[in-house]
TORPA-4810 file (N, C-alpha, C, O; in nm, 3 decimals):
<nodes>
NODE_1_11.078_8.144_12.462_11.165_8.079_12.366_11.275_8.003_12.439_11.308_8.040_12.552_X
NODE_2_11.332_7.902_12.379_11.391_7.800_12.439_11.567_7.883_12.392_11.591_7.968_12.305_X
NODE_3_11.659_7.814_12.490_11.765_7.855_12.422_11.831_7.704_12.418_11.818_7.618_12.505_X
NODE_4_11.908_7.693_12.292_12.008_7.588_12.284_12.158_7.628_12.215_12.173_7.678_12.103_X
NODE_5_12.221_7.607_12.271_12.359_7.636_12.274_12.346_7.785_12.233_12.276_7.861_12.300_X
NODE_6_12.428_7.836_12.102_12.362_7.997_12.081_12.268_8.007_11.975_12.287_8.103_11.901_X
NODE_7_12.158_7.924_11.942_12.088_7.977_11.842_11.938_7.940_11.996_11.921_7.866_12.092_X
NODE_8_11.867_8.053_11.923_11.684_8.082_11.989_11.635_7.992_11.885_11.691_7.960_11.780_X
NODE_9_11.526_7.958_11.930_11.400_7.864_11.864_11.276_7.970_11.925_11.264_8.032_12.030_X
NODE_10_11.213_7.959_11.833_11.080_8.031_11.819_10.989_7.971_11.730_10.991_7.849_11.711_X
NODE_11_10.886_8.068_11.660_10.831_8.053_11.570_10.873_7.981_11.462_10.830_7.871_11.429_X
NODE_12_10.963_8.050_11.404_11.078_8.034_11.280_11.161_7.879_11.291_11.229_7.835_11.199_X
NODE_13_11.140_7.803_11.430_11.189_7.673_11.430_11.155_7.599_11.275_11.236_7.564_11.188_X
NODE_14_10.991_7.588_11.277_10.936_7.558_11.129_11.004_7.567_11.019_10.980_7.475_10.941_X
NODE_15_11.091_7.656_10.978_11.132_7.714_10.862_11.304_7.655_10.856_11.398_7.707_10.916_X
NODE_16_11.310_7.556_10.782_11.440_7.506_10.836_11.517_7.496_10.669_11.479_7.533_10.557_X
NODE_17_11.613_7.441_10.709_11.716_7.476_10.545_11.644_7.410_10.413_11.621_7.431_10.294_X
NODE_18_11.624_7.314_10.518_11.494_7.206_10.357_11.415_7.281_10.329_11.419_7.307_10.209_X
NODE_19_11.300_7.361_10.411_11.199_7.423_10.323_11.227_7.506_10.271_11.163_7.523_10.167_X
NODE_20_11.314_7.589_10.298_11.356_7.695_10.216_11.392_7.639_10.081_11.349_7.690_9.978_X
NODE_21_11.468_7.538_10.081_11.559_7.452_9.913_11.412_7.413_9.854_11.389_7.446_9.737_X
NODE_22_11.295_7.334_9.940_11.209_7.299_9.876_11.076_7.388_9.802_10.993_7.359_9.715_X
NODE_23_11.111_7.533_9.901_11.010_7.649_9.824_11.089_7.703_9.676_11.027_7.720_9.571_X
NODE_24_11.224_7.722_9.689_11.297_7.714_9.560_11.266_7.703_9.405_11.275_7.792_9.321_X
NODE_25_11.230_7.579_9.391_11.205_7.478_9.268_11.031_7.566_9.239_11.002_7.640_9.145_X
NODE_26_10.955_7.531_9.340_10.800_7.611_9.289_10.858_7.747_9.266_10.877_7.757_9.145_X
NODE_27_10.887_7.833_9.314_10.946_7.959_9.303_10.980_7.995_9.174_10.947_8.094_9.108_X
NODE_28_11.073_7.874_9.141_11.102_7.897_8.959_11.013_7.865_8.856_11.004_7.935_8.755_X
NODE_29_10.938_7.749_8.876_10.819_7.740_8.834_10.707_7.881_8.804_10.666_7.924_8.696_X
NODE_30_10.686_7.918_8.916_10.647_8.024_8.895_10.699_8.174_8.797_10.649_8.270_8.739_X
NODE_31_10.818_8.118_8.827_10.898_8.264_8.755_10.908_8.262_8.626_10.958_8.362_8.573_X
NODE_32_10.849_8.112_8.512_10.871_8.083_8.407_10.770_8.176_8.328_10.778_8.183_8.205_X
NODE_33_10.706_8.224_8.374_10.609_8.317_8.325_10.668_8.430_8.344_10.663_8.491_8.237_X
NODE_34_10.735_8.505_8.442_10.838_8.641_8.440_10.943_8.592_8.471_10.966_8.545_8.583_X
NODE_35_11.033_8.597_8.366_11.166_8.586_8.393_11.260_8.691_8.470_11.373_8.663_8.511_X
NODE_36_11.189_8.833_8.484_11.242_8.925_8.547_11.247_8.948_8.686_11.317_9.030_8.745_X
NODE_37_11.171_8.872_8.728_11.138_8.828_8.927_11.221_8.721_8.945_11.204_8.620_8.876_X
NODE_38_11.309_8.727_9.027_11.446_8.572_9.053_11.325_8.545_9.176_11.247_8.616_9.239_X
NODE_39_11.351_8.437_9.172_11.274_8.320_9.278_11.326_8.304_9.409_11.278_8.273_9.518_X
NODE_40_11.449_8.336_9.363_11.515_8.354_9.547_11.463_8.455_9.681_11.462_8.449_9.804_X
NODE_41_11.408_8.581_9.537_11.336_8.737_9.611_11.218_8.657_9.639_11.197_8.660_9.761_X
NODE_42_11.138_8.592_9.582_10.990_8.530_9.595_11.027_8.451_9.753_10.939_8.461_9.838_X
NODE_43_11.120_8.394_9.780_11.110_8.286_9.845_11.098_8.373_9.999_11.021_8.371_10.095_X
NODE_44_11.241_8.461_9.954_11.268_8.584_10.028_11.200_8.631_10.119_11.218_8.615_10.240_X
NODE_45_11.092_8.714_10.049_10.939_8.744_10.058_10.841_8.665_10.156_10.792_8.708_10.260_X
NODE_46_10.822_8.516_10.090_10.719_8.489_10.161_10.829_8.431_10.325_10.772_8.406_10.432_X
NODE_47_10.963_8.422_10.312_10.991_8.394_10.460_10.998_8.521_10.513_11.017_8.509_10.634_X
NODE_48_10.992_8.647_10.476_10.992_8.740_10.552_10.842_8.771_10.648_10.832_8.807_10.765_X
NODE_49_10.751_8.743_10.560_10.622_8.750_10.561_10.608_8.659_10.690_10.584_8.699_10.804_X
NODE_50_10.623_8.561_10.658_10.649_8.436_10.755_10.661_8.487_10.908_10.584_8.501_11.003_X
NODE_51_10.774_8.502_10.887_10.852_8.556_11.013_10.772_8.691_11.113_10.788_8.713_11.233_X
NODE_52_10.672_8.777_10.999_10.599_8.813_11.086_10.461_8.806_11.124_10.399_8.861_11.215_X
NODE_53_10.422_8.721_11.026_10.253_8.680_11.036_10.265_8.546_11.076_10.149_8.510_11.063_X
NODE_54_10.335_8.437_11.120_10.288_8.288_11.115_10.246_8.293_11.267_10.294_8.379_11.341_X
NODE_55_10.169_8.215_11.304_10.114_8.186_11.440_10.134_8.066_11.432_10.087_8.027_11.325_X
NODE_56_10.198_7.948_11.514_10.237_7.808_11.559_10.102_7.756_11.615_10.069_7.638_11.613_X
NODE_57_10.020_7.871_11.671_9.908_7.803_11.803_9.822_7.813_11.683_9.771_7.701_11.679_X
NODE_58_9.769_7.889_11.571_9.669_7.903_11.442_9.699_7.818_11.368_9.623_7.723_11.348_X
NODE_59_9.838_7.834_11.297_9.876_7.780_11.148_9.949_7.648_11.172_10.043_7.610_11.241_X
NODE_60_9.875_7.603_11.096_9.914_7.403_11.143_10.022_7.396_11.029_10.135_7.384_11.078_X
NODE_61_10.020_7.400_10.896_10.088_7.368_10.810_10.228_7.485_10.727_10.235_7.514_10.608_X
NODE_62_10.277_7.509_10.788_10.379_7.585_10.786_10.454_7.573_10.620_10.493_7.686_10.590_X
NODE_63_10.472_7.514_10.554_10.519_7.494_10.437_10.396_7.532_10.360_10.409_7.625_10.281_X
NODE_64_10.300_7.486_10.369_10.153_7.580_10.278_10.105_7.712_10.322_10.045_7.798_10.258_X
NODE_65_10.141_7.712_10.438_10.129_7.868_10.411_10.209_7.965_10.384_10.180_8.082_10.359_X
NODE_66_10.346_7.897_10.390_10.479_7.957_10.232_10.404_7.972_10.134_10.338_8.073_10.110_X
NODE_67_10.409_7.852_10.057_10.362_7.815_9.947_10.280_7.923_9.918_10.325_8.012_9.845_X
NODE_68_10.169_7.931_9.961_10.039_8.020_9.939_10.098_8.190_9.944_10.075_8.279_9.862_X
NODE_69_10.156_8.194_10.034_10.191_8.360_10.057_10.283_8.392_9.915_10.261_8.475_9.827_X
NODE_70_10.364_8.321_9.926_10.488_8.289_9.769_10.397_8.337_9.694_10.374_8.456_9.673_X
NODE_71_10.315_8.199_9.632_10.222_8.288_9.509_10.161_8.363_9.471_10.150_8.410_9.358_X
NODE_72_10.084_8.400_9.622_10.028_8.518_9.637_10.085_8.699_9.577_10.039_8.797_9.518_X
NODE_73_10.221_8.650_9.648_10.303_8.721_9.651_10.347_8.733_9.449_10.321_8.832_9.381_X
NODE_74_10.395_8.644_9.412_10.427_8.638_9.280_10.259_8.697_9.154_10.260_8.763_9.050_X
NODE_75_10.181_8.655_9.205_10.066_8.766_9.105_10.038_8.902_9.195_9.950_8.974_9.148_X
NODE_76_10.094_8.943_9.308_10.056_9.060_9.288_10.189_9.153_9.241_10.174_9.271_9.209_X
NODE_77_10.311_9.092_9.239_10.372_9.134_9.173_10.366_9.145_8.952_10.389_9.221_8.857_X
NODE_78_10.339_9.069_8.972_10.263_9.053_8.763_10.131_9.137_8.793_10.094_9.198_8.693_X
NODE_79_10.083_9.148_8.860_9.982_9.277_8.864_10.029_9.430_8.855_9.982_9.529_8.800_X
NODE_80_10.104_9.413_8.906_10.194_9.573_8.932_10.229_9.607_8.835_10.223_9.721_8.789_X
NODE_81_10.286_9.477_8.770_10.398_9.528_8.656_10.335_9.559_8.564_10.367_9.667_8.513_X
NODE_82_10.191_9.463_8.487_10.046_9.500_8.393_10.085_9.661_8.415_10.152_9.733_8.341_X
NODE_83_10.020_9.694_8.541_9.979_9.809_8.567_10.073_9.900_8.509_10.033_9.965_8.413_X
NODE_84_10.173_9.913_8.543_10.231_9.944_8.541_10.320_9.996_8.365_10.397_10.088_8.337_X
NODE_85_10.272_9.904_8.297_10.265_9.910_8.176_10.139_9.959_8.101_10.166_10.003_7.990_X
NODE_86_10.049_9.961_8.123_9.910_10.020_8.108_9.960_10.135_8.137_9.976_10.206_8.037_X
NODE_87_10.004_10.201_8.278_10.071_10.330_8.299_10.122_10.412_8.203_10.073_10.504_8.137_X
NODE_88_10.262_10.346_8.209_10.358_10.389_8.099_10.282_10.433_7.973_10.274_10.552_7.941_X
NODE_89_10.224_10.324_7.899_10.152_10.362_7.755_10.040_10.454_7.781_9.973_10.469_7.678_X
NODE_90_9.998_10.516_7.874_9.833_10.567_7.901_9.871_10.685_7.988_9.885_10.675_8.110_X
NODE_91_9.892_10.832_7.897_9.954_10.936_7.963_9.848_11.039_8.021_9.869_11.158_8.045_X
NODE_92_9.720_10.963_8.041_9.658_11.012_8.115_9.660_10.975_8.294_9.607_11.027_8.392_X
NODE_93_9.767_10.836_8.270_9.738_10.856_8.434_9.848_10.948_8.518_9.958_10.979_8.475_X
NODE_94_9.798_10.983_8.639_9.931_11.025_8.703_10.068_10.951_8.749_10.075_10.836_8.793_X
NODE_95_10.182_11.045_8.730_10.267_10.989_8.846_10.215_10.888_8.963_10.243_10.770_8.985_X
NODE_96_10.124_10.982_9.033_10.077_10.920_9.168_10.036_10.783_9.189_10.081_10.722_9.286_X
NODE_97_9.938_10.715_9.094_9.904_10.595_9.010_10.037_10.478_8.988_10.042_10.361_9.026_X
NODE_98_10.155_10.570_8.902_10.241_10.473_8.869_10.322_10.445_8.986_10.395_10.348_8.973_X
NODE_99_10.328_10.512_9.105_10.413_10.510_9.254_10.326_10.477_9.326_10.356_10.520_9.437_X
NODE_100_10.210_10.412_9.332_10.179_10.335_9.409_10.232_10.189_9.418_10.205_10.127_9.315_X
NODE_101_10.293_10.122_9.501_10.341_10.017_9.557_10.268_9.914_9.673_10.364_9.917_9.750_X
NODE_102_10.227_9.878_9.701_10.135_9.831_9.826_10.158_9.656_9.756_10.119_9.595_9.656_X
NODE_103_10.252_9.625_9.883_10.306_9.469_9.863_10.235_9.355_9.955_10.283_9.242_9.962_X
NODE_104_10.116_9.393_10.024_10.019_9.282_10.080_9.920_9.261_10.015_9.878_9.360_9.955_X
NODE_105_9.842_9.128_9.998_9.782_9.077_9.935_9.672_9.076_10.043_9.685_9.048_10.162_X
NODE_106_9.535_9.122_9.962_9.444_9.098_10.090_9.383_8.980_10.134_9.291_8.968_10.215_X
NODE_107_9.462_8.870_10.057_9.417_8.736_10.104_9.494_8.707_10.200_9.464_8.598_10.249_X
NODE_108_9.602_8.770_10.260_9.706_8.754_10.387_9.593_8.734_10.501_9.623_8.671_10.602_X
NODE_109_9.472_8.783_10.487_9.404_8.812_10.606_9.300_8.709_10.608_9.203_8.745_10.676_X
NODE_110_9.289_8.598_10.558_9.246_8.485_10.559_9.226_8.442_10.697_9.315_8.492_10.765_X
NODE_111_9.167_8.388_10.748_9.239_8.298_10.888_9.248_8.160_10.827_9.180_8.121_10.733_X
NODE_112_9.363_8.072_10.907_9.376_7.988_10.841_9.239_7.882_10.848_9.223_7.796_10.762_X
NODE_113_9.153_7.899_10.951_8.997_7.865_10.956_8.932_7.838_10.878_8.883_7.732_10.837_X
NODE_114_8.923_8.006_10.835_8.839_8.003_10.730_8.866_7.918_10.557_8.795_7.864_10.473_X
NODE_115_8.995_7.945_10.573_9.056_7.876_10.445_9.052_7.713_10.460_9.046_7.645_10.358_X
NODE_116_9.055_7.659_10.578_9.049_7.520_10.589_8.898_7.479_10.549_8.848_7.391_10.479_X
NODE_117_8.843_7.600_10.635_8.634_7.552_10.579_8.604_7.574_10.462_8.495_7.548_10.411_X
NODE_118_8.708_7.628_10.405_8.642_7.705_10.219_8.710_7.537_10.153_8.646_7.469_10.073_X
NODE_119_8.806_7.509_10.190_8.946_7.397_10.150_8.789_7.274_10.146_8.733_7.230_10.045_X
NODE_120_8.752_7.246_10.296_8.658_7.132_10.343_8.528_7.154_10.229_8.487_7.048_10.180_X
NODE_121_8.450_7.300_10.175_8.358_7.308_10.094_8.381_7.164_9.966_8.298_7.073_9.958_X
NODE_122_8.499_7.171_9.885_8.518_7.139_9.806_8.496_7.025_9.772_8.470_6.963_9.876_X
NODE_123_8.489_6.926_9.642_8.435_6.812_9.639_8.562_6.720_9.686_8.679_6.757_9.693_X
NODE_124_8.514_6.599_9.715_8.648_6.529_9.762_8.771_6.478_9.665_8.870_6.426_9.717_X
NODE_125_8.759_6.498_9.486_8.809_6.478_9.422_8.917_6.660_9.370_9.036_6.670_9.340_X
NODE_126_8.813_6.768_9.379_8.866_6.879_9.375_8.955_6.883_9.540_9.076_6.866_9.526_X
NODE_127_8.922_6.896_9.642_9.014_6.876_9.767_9.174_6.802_9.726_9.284_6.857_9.727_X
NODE_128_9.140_6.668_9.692_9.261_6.604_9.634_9.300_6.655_9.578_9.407_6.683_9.632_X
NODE_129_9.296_6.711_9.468_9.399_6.720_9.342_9.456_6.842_9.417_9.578_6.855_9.412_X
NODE_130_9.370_6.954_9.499_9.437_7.107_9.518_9.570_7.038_9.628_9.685_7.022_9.588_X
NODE_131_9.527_7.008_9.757_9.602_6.978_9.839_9.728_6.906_9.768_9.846_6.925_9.798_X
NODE_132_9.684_6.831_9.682_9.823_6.749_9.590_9.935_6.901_9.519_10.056_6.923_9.510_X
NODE_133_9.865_6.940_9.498_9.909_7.053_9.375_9.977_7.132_9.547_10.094_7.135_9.583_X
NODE_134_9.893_7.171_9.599_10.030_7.271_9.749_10.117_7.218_9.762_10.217_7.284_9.789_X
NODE_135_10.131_7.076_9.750_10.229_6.972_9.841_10.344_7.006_9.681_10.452_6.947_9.675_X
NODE_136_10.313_7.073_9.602_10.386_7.096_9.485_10.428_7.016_9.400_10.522_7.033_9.322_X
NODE_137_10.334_6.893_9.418_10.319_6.818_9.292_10.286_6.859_9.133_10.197_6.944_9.138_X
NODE_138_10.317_6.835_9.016_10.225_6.857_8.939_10.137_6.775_8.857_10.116_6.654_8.853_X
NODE_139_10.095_6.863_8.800_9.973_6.752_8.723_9.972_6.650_8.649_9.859_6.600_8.643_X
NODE_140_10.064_6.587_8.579_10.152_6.497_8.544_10.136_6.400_8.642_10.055_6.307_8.637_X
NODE_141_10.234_6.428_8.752_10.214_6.361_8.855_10.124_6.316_8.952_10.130_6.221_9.030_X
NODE_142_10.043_6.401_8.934_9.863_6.355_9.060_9.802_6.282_8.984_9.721_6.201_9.029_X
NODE_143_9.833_6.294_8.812_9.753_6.234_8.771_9.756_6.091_8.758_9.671_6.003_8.749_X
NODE_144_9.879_6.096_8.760_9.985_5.934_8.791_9.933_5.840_8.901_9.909_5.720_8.904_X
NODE_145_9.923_5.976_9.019_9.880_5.903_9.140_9.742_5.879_9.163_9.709_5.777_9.224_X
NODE_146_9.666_5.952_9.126_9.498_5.902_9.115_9.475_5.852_9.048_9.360_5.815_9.074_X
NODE_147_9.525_5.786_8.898_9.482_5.743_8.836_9.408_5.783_8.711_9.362_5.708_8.625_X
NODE_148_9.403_5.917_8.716_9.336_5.992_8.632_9.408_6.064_8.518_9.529_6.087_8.521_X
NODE_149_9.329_6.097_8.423_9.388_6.210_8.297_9.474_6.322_8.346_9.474_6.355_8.465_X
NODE_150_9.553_6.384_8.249_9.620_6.498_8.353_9.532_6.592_8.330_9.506_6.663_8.426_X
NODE_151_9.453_6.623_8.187_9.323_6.718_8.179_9.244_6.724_8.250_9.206_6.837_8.281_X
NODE_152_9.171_6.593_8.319_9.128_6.550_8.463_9.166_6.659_8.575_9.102_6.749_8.629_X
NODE_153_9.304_6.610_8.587_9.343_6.674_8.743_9.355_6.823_8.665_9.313_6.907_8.746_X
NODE_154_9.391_6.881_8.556_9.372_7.037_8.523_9.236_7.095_8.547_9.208_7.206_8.593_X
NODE_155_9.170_7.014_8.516_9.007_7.085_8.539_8.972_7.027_8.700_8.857_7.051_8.738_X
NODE_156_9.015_6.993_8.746_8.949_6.969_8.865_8.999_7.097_8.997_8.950_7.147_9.098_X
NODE_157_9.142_7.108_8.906_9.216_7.208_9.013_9.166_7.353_8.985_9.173_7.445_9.067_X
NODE_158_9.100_7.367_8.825_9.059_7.501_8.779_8.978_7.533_8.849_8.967_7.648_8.890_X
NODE_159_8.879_7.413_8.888_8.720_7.441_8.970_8.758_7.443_9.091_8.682_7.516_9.154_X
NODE_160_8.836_7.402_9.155_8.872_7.394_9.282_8.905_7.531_9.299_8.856_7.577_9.402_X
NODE_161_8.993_7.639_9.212_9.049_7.755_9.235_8.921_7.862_9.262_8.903_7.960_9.335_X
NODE_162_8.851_7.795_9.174_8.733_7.907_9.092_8.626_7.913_9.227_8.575_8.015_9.272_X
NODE_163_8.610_7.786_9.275_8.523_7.782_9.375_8.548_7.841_9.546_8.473_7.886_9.633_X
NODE_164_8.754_7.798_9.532_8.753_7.878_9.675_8.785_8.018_9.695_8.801_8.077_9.802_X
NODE_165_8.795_8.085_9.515_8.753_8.258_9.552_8.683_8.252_9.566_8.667_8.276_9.685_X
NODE_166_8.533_8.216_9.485_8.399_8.271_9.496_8.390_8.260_9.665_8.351_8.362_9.721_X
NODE_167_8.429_8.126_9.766_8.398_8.126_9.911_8.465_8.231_9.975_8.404_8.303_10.054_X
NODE_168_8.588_8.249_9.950_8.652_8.350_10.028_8.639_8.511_9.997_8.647_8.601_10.080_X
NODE_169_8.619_8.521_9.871_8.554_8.676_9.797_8.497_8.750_9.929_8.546_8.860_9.951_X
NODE_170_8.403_8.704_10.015_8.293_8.804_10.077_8.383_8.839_10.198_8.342_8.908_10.292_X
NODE_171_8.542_8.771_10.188_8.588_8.770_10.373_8.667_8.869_10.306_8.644_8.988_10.332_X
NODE_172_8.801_8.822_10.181_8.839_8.967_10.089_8.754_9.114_10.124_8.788_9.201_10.204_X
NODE_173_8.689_9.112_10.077_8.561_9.238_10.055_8.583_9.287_10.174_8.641_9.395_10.190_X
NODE_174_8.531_9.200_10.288_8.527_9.264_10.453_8.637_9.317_10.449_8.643_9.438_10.468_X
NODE_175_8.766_9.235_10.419_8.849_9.341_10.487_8.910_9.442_10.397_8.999_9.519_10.432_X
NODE_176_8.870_9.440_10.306_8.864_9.578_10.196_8.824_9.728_10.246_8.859_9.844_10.224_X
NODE_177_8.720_9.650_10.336_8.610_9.786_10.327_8.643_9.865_10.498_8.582_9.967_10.531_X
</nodes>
């Protein structure tokens, strides 16, 4: 690591005051569906995450793989909470059940490889609209820019989603098991 005056540069060079302001805005976006998760903890999160999973020599795009961990991060939290309510009302489960916590997502274990070759599967119109949609555009707006319906770019991004679980599902699984 380099030193300049008293701050270190490392990894974390990437992660600078803009991206943080610019993960923000998606953050709340996201939170419009739970108002009880502040977006600042989301952002929080995926720079913590950051800070100990990013590789500079692997991970080319440093702001998408915020992005991605963020959301990641934000449904497995609305998963918990389901659960968690299913819990509560369903006094057959245990304590043990409702205290489980486990805050990694097993898509963390992606390589970014593999996600670029599942990304490359896609048609070149589904590719567009997703990559548009990371860059945190919305659909409104891609649709502006391609030229297309915004129902267009909604269904194109649905299939795009739908298609790069089904690719990545069997790498999930592996490391499940």
């Amino acid at each position: 690591m380099k030193r300049t005056g008293n701050s270190e540069e490392g990894p974390h060079e990437a992660l600078d005051a803009q991206a943080y302001e610019r993960l923000v805005p998606i953050a709340k976006r996201l939170c419009r569906a739970a108002p009880e998760l502040d977006p600042r903890d989301l952002v929080q999160e995926a720079v913590r995450r950051f800070l100990a999973h990013f590789r500079p020599e692997r991970d080319r795009e440093p702001r998408l793989w915020l992005i991605a961990v963020m959301t990641r991060h934000f449904y497995d939290l609305l998963g918990k909470a389901k659960s968690r309510q299913k819990a509560a009302a369903d006094p057959a489960l245990t304590r043990w059940t409702q205290a489980q916590d486990v805050s990694h997502s097993p898509y963390e274990h992606i390589t970014p490889e593999r996600f670029a070759w599942a990304v490359d599967q896609l048609s070149e119109q589904q590719r567009v609209t997703f990559l548009l949609r990371c860059e945190g555009l919305k659909n409104p707006e891609i649709a502006l820019k391609l030229g297309v319906n915004v129902a267009t770019v909604a269904k194109r991004y649905f299939d795009a989603r739908v298609k790069l679980g089904a690719l990545l599902k069997p790498y999930v699984d592996e490391e499940l098991q």
